[in-house]
C-alpha positions as CSV (number, residue, x, y, z in Angstrom):
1,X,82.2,-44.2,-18.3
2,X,79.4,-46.0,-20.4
3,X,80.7,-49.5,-22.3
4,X,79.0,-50.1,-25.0
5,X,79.8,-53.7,-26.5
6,X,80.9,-53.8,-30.2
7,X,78.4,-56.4,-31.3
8,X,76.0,-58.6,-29.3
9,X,77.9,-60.5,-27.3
10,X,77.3,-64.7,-28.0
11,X,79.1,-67.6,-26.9
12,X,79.2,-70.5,-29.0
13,X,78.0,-73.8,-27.0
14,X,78.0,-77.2,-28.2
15,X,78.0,-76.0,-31.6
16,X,75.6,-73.6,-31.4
17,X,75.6,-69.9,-31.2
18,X,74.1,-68.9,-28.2
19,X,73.5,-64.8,-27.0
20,X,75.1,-64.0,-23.8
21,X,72.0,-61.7,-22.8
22,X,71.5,-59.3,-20.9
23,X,72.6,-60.6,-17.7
24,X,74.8,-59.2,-14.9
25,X,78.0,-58.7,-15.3
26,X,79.8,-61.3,-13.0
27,X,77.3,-63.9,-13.9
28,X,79.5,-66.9,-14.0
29,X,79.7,-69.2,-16.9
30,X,78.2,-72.1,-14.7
31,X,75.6,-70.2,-13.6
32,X,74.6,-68.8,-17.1
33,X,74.8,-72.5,-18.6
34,X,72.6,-73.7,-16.2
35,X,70.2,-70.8,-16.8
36,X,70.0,-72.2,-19.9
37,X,69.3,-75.7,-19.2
38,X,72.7,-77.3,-19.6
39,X,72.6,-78.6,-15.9
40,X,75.5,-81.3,-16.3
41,X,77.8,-78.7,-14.7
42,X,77.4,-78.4,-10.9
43,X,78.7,-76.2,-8.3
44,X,80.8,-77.6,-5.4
45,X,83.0,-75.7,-4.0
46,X,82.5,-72.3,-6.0
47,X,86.4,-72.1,-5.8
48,X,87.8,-73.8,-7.6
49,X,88.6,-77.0,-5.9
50,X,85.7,-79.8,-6.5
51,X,86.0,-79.7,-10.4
52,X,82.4,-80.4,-10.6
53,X,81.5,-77.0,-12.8
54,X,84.8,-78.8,-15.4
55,X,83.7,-77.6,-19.2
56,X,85.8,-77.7,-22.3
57,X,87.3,-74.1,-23.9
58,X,88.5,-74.0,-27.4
59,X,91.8,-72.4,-26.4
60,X,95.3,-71.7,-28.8
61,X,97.1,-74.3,-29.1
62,X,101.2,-75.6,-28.8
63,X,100.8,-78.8,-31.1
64,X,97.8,-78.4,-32.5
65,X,96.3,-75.2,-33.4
66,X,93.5,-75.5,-31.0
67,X,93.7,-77.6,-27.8
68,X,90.2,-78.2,-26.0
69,X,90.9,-77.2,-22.4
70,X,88.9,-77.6,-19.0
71,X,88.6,-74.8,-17.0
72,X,86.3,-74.1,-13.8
73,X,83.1,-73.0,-15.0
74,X,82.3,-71.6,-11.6
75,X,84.9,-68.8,-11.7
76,X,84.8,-67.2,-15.1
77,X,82.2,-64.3,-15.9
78,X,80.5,-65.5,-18.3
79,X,81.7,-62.2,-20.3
80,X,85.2,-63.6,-20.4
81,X,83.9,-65.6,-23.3
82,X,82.1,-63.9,-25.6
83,X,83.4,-64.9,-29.1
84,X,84.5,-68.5,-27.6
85,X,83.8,-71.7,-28.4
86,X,82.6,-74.1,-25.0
87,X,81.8,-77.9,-24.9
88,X,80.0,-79.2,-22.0
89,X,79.0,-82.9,-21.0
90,X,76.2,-82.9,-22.8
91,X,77.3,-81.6,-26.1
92,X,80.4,-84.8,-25.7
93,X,77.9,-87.5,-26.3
94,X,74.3,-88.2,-25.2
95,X,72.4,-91.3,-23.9
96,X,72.0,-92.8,-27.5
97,X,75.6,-92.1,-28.8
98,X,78.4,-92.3,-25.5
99,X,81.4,-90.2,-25.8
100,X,84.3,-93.2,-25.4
101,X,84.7,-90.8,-22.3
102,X,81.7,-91.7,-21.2
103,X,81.4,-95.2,-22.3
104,X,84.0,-95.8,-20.5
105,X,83.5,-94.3,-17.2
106,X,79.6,-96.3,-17.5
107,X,81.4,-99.8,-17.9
108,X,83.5,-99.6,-15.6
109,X,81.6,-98.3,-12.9
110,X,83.0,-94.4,-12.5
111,X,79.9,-93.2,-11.2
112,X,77.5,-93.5,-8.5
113,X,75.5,-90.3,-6.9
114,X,76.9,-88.6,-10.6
115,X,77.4,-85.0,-9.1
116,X,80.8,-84.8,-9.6
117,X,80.5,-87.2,-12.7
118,X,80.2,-84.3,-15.7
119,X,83.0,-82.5,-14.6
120,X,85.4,-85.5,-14.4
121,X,84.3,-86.4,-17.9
122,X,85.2,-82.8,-19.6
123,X,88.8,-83.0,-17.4
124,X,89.3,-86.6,-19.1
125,X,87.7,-85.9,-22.4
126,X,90.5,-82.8,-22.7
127,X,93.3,-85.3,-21.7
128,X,92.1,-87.9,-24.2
129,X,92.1,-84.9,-26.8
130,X,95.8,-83.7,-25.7
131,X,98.3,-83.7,-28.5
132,X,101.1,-86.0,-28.0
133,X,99.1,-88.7,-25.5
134,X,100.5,-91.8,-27.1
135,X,100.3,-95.3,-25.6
136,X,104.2,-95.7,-23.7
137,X,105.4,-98.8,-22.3
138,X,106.7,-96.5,-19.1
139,X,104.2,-96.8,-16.6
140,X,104.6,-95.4,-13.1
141,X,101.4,-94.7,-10.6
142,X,100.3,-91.4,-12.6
143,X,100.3,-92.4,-15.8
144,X,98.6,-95.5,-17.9
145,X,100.0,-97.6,-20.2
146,X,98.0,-95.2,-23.3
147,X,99.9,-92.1,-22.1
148,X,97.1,-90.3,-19.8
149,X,98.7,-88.2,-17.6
150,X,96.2,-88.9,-14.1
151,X,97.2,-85.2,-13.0
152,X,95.0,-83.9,-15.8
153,X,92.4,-84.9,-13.3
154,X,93.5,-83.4,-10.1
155,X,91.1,-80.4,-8.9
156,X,88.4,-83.1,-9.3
157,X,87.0,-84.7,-5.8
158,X,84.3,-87.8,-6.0
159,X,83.6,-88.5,-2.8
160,X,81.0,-91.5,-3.6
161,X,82.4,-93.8,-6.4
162,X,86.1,-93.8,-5.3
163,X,89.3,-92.8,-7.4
164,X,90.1,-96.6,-8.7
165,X,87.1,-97.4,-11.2
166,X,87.5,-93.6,-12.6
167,X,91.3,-94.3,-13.2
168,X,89.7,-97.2,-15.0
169,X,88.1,-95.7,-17.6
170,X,90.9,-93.2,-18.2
171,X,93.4,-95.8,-18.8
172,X,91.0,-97.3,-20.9
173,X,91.1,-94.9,-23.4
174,X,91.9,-95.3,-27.0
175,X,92.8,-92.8,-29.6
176,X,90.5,-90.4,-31.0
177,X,89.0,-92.1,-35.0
178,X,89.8,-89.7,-37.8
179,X,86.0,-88.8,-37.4
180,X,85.9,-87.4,-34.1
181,X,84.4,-83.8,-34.7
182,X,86.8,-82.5,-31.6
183,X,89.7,-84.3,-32.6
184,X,89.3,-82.6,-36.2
185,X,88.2,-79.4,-34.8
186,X,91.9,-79.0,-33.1
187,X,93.4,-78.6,-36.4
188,X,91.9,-75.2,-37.3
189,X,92.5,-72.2,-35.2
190,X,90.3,-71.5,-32.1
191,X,88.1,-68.1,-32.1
192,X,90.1,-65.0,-31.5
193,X,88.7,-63.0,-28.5
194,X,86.7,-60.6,-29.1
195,X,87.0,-57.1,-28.0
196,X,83.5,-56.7,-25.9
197,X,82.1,-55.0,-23.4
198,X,78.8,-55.0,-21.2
199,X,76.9,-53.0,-18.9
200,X,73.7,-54.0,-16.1
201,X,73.2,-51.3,-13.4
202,X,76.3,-49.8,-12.1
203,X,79.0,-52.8,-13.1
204,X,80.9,-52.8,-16.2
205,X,82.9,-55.7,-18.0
206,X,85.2,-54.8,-21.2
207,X,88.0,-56.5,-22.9
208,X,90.0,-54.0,-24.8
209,X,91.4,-54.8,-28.4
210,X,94.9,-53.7,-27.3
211,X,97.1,-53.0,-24.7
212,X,97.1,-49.6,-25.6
213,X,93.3,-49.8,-24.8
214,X,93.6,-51.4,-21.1
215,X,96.4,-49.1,-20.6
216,X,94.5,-46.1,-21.4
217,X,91.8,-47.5,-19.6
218,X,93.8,-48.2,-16.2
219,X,95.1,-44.3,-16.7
220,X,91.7,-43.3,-16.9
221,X,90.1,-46.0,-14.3
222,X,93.0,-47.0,-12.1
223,X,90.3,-48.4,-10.0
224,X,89.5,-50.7,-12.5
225,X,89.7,-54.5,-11.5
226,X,91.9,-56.1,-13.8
227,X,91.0,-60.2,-14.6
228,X,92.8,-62.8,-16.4
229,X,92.1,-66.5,-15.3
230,X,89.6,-65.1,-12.3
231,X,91.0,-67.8,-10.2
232,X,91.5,-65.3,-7.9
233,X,88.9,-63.0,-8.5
234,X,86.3,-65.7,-9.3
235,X,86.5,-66.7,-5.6
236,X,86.0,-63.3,-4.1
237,X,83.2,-62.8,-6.2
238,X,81.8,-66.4,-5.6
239,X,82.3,-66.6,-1.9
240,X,82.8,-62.8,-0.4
241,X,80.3,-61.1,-2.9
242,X,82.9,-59.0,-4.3
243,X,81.7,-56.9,-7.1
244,X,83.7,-54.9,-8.7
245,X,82.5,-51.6,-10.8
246,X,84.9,-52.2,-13.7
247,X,86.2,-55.7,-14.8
248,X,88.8,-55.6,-17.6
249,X,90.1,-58.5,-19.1
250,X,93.2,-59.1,-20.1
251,X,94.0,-62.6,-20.8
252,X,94.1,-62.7,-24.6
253,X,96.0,-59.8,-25.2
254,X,98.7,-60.8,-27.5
255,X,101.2,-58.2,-26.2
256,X,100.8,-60.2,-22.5
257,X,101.7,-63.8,-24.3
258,X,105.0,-63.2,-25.4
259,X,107.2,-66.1,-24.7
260,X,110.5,-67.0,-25.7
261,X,113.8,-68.7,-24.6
262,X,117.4,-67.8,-24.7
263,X,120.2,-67.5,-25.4
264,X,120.4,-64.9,-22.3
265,X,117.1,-64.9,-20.8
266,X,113.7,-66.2,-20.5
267,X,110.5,-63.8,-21.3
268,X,107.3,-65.1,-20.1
269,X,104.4,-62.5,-21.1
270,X,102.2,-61.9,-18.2
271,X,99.0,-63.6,-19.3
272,X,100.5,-66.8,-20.3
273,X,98.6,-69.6,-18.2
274,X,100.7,-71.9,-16.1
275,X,100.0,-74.8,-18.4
276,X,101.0,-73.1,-21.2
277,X,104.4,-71.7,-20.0
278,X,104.7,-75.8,-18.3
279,X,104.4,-77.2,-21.9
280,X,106.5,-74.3,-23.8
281,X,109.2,-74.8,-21.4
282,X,109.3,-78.4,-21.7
283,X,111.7,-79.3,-18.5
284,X,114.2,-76.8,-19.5
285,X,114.0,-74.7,-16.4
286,X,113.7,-77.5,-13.9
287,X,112.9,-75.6,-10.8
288,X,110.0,-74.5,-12.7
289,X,109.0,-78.0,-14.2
290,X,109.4,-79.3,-10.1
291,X,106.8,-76.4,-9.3
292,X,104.3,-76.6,-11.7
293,X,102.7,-80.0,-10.8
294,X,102.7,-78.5,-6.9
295,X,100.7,-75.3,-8.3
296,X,97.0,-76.1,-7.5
297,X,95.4,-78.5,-9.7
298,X,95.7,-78.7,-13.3
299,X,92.1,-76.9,-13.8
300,X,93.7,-74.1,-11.7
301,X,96.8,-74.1,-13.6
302,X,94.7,-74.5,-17.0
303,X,93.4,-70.4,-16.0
304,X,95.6,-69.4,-13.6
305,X,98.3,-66.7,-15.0
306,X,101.7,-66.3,-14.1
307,X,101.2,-62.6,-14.1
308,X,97.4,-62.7,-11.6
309,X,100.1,-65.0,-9.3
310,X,102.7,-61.6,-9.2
311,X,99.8,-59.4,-9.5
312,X,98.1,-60.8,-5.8
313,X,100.7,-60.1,-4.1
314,X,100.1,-62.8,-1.5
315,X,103.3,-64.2,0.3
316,X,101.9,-67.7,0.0
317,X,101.9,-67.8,-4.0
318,X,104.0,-70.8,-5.5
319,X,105.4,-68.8,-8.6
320,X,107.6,-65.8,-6.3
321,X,109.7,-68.2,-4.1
322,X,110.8,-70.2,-7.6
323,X,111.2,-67.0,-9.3
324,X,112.8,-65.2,-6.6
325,X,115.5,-68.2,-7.0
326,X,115.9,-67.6,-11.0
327,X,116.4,-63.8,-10.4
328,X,113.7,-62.6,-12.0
329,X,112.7,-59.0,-12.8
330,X,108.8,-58.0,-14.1
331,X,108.0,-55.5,-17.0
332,X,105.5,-53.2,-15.6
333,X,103.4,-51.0,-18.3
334,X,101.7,-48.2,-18.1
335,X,100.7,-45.3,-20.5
336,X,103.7,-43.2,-19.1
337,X,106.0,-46.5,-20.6
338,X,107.7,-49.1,-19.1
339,X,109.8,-50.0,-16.5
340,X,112.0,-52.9,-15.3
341,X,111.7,-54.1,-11.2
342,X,113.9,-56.8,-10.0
343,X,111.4,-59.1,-8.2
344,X,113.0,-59.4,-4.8
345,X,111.8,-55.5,-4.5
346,X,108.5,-56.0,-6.2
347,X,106.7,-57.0,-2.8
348,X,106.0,-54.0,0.0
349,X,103.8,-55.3,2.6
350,X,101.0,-57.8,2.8
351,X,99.4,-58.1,-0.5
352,X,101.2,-54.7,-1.6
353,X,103.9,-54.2,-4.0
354,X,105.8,-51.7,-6.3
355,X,102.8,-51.8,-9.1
356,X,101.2,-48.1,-9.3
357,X,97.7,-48.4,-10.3
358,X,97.7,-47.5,-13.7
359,X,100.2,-50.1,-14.4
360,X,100.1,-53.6,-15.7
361,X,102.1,-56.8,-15.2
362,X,103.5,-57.0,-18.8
363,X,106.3,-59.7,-18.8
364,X,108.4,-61.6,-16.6
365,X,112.1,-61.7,-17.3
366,X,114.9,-64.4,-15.6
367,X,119.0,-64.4,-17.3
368,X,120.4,-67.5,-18.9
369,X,122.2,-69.5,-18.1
370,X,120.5,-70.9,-15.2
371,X,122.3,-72.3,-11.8
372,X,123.1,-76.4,-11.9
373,X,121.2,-77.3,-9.0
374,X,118.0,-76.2,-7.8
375,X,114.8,-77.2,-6.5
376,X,111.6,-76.3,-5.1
377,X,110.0,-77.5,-1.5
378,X,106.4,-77.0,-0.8
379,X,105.6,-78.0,2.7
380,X,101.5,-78.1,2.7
381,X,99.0,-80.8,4.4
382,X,98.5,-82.1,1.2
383,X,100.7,-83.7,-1.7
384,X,98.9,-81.9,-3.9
385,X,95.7,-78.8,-4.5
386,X,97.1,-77.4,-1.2
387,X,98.3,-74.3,-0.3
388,X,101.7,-73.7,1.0
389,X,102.5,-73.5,4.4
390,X,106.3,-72.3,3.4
391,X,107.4,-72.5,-0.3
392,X,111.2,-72.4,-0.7
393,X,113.1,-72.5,-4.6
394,X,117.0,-73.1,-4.5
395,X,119.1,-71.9,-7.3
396,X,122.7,-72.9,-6.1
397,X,126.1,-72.9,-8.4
398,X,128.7,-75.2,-6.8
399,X,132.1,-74.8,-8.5
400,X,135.1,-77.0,-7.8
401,X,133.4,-77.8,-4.0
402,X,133.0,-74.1,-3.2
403,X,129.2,-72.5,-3.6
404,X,129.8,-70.0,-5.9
405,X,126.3,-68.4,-6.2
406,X,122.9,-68.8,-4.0
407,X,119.9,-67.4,-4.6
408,X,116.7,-69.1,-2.3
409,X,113.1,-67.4,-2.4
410,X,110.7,-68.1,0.6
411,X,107.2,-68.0,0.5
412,X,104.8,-68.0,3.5
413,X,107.7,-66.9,6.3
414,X,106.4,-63.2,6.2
415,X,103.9,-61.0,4.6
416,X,105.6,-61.0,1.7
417,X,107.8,-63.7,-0.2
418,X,111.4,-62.6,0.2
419,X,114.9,-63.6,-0.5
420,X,116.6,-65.5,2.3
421,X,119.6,-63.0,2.1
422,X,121.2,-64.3,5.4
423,X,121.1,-68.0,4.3
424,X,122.5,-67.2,0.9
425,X,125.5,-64.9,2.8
426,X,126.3,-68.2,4.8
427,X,126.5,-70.2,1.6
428,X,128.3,-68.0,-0.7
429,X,132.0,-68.7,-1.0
430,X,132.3,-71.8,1.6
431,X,132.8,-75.2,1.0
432,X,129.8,-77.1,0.1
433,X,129.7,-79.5,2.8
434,X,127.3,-81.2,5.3
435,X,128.6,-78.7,8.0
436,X,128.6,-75.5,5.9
437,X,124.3,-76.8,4.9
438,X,123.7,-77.4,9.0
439,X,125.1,-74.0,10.0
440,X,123.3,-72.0,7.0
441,X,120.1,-74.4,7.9
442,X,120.8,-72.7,11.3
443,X,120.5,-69.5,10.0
444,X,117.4,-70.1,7.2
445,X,115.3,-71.3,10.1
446,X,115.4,-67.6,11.6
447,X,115.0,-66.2,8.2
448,X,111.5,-63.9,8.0
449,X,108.9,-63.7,10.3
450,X,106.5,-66.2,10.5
451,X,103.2,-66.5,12.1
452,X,100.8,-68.4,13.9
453,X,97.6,-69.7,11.7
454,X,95.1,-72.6,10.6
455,X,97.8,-74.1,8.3
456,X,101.0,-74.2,10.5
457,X,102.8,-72.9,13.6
458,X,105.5,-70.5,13.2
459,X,107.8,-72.7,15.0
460,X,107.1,-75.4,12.8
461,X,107.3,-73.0,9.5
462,X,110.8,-72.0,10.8
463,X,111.5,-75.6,12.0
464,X,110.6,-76.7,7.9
465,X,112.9,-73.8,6.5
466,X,115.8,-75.2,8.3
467,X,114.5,-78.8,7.4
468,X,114.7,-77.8,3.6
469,X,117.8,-76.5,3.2
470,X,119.0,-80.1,5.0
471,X,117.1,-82.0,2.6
472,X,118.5,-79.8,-0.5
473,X,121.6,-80.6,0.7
474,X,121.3,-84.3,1.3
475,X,119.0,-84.6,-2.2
476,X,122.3,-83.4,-3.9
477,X,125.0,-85.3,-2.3
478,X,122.5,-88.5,-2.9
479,X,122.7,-87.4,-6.1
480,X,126.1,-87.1,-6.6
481,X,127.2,-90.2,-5.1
């Protein structure tokens, strides 16, 4: 198959229109930028982690019709946005004319070796320009008194100037004037993606026009490598020299960003990033909202999809445990139609699952009303930008004393996430007492299989499981009293 690209493909950067080239095909946007002389982005980490490759995407908006949002330079192809719209440090302000962003991170001392400095500069510049970040009276250690939210910063490291002088400057912050070019460029819809494709030696990179189009693709190429937020793929490509024939990406297919809410279920399309479905869902699922900040970094979560979380198949993702909890169920597409797959069968085997390869992740599905009490536990080294050691989500109904429904989904206790059946048998119809959560804690610390490895013994994962449902338990008679 020969891809031939609809137009020449362009990028528009700091205002300008800029060609794309003829480069390769996973050429990363950090590593194109730079090519170009815009050397403000650095690489890190090349996964993801050090935020120091941070630029600004014109993406679709909730409040506003355009939102400018950081992503990681260092894992997108550079393909991924042809027909965009990118700011970079240097198209913020420049040594004559500071971005306040900037001003503000020079007086108050935010910088000293300045690798890391650019990228925490486009991660605050697209907090400052966040609809709805208005000066609040509520302050608490995460958030200033003019509304910046400090998590919009996580996924950024400095490991020179320290965090204090950099929190600073971001709760230093005005408003936007009525001038600001970015602030008035939010009110007028971002680019739409354009259907592209390229072509350098034997790799390919196209973004279809429709579903329809990556679904006859897939039939066609089921070998094809499919890419949303390449938080995954970015990574493999980045660190294990991964290189796939056929990229196709999917992310801006309207028929994958469905979402809507009630009154008997929840549909959240596939390609819907995790900050999107966080803001769109506003705290009314709350063992979502409890996840979300736990998911990565907000960089991460500002890419990452929902569906590439499914779509891995790894029994250390964040999203299955929660969703296994909310009963969900996952549209899968495919030129021969769809089909509906409760997710507790979805996952095989390690990093295997139910998906044939001609089919897509199209939509994830979870039935309203939800159960009263729930939470999510993530037991990792880290509070936050950590991978799970075990994952758990509760979903528990609790009627007149008695449990009345369980549902508990557990990541990182086998080679796939499951549901802790057992546990929820030992719940279901007993009183909901401190002696009824000991004697089910007994039996979720045998639930799975868990292993040995650089993040935790498998004693102590099934010591935590046990440990969890404990502190469920105590978290809700606290609660209650």
């Amino acid at each position: 198959m020969t891809t031939q690209a609809l137009r020449a493909p362009a990028v528009k950067v700091n205002g300008e229109d800029t060609a794309i080239g003829d480069v390769a095909v996973h050429t990363t946007v950090l590593d194109w930028l730079r090519d170009r002389g815009l050397t403000g982005a650095k690489e890190g980490c090349a996964e993801g982690e050090c935020g120091a490759c941070s630029v600004l995407v014109a993406r679709p908006g909730i409040d506003t019709q355009t939102e400018w949002t950081a992503v990681n330079a260092c894992l997108l192809p550079i393909g991924s946005l042809d027909g965009q719209e990118i700011v970079t440090s240097e198209g913020l302000g420049s040594p004559a004319a500071l971005h306040p962003v900037q001003e503000e991170m020079a007086v108050r001392g935010g910088s000293q070796c300045g690798y890391c400095t650019p990228g925490f500069i486009c991660s605050m510049a697209a907090e400052y320009y966040r609809p709805g970040r208005t000066a609040s009276a509520h302050l608490d250690h995460e958030h200033g008194p003019n509304g910046f939210d400090l998590h919009s910063l996580s996924g950024n490291l400095c490991r020179c100037t320290g965090y204090r002088p950099i929190r600073d400057a971001a709760y230093a912050l005005g408003d936007p004037t009525e001038n600001d070019a970015l602030a008035v460029r939010r009110d007028s819809a971002p680019p739409p993606a354009a259907a592209t494709g390229m072509v350098k030696g034997e790799a390919e990179f196209v973004r279809p026009g429709s579903l329809d189009d990556v679904l006859e693709l897939l039939a066609d190429r089921p070998e094809a490598q499919v890419v949303a937020g390449s938080t995954d793929l970015g990574v493999q490509v980045n660190i294990f020299g991964s290189r796939p024939p056929l990229t196709v990406a999917i992310d801006r297919l309207a028929e994958l960003r469905e979402f809507s809410f009630g009154p008997d279920e929840v549909r959240l399309g596939a390609a819907l990033t995790l900050t999107e479905i966080e803001r769109r869902l506003a705290g009314r699922v709350p063992l979502l909202a409890e996840m979300f900040p736990q998911f990565a970094s907000r960089l991460i979560r500002n890419g990452a999809t929902i569906g590439g979380n499914l779509g891995t198949g790894s029994p250390i993702g964040d999203t299955p445990p929660a969703l296994l909890a909310l009963d969900a169920s996952i549209v899968l597409a495919s030129r021969r139609g769809e089909r509906v797959v409760a997710l507790a069968d979805y996952f095989t085997g390690y990093r295997e699952t139910l998906k044939a390869p001609d089919e897509l992740i199209k939509t994830i599905v979870f039935p309203l009303p939800l159960e009263p009490l729930t939470a999510f536990h993530k037991i990792a080294k880290r509070r936050f930008d950590d991978i799970s050691s075990v994952a758990i989500g509760y979903a528990v109904d609790v009627v007149d004393g008695v449990v009345r429904q369980a549902r508990i989904g557990i990541g990182g206790a086998a080679a796939t996430p499951l549901r802790a059946r057992a546990t929820e048998a030992a719940l279901i119809g007993r009183p909901w007492t401190e002696r009824t959560a000991r004697e089910a804690a007994a039996v979720m610390a045998a639930e799975g299989t868990p292993m040995d490895d650089h993040r935790a013994s498998a004693s102590y994962r099934s010591a935590m499981l046990g440990q969890s449902l404990l502190r469920f338990y105590f978290a809700d008679e606290g609660a209650s009293a």
